[in-house]
N, C-alpha and C positions, 0 to 999 in steps of 0.2 A: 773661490766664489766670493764675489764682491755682493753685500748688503748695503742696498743703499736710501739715507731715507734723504725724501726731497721735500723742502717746506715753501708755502706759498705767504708769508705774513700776515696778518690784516689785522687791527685793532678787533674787527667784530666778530670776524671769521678768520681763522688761521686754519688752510688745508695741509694736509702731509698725506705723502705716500711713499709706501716702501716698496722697493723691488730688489731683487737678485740680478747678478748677470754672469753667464754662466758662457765665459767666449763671447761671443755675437747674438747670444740667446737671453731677452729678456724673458725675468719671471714676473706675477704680480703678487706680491704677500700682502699688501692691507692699505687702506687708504681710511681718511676722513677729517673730520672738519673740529677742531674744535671751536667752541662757539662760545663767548662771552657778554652774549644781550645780557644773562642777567647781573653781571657785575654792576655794582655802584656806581664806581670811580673808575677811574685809569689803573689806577696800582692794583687793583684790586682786576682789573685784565689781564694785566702783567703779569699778574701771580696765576692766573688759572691759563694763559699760556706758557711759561715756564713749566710749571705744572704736569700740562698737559705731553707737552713734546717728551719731557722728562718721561714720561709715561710710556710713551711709544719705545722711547730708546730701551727702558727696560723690559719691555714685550718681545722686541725682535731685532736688538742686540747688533743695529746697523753698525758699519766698519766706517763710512764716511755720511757724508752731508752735503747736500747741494739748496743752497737757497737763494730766493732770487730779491733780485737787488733792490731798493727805493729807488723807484722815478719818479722828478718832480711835474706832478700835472700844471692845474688851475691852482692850487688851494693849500697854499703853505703847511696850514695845520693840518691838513691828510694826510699831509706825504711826513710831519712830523708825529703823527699820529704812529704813523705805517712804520717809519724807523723805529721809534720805542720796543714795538714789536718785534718789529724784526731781532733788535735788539735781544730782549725776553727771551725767544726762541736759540739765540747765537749762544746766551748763557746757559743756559739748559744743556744745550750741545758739548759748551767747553768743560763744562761741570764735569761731562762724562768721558771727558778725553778723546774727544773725536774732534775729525780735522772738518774745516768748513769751508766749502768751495760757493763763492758769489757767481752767479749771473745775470746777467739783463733778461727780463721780458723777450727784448726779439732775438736776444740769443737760445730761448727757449722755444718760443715760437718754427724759429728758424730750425731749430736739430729734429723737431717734430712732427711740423707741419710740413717745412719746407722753402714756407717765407716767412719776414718777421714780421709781417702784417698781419698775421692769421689771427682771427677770431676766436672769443670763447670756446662757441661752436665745434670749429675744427679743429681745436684742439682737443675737446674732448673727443669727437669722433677717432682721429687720429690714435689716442691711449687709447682707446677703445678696440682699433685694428692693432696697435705696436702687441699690446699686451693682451689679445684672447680673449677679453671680456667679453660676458654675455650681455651687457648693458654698460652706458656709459656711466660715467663714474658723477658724483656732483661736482659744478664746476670749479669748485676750487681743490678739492680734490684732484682735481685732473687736471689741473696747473699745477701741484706740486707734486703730482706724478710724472709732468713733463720737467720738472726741473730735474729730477731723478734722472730720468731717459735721457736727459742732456748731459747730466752730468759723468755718465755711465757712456755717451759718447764721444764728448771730450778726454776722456780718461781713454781711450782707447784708441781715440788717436792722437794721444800723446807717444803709448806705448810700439804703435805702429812708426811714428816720427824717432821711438830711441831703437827701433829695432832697424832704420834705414841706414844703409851701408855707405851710400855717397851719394853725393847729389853734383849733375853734371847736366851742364847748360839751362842753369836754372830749373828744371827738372829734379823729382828726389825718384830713388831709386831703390826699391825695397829688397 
């Protein structure tokens, strides 16, 4: 059984969510936000993200990490905001010897929703049905509960591509 916690970065808000996957069977263990309005400064972000992920990891002892990637919008310093963070979070992770899988937004989008255009919205509704919730989750929570569920489905079909015997006329053949 794979533990897996998925992070969504953000200077202000940094979501995570943990899940299990158990075969083809997702679980849901915990989700939430941490939140850094009241920090000062930036380092002073950094630290109570760091902090905070650190935290999770030692609550429910995930075995991997999925987190999604910086995309450069409009605004230089967002998206340098947003790496710092991400950053924070990557540290917190290594500190604990766990390995760290990057993805894109629409790589997220895409294993979740379906398309990689999907909105907030269906992404939460989506976690919402993947994972049996009785309520949707906050939205950034349930982006990095979809990085989780992506990354819990790339991983299995990885293991489905080492389990394929041969592959004939371009065709693979399990």
């Amino acid at each position: 059984m794979a533990v897996v916690l998925g992070i969504d970065p953000g200077s202000r808000i940094t979501g995570y969510g943990v899940i299990s996957a158990e075969g083809s069977r997702l679980i849901y263990i915990d989700s939430g936000c941490i939140r850094t309005e009241s920090a000062r400064d930036l380092s002073e972000k950094l630290d109570m993200i760091c902090r905070g992920i650190d935290q999770v990891i030692r609550l429910h002892s995930p075995t991997e990490v999925g987190i999604e990637q910086v995309f450069m919008a409009r605004n230089a310093d967002s998206a340098l905001k947003l790496g710092q963070a991400r950053g924070a979070a990557i540290v917190a992770c290594t500190l604990n010897n766990l390995p760290v899988h990057e993805y894109s937004a629409r790589q997220v989008k895409q294993s979740v929703v379906g398309t990689g255009a999907a909105d907030k919205t269906q992404v939460q509704h989506m976690i919402r049905h993947l994972l049996n919730l009785t309520q949707s989750p906050q939205a950034d929570a349930a982006d990095a509960l979809g990085v989780a569920v992506c990354h819990t489905h790339m991983n299995q079909g990885m293991i489905r591509l080492a389990g394929a015997r041969k592959i004939r006329r371009g065709r693979l053949r399990l």
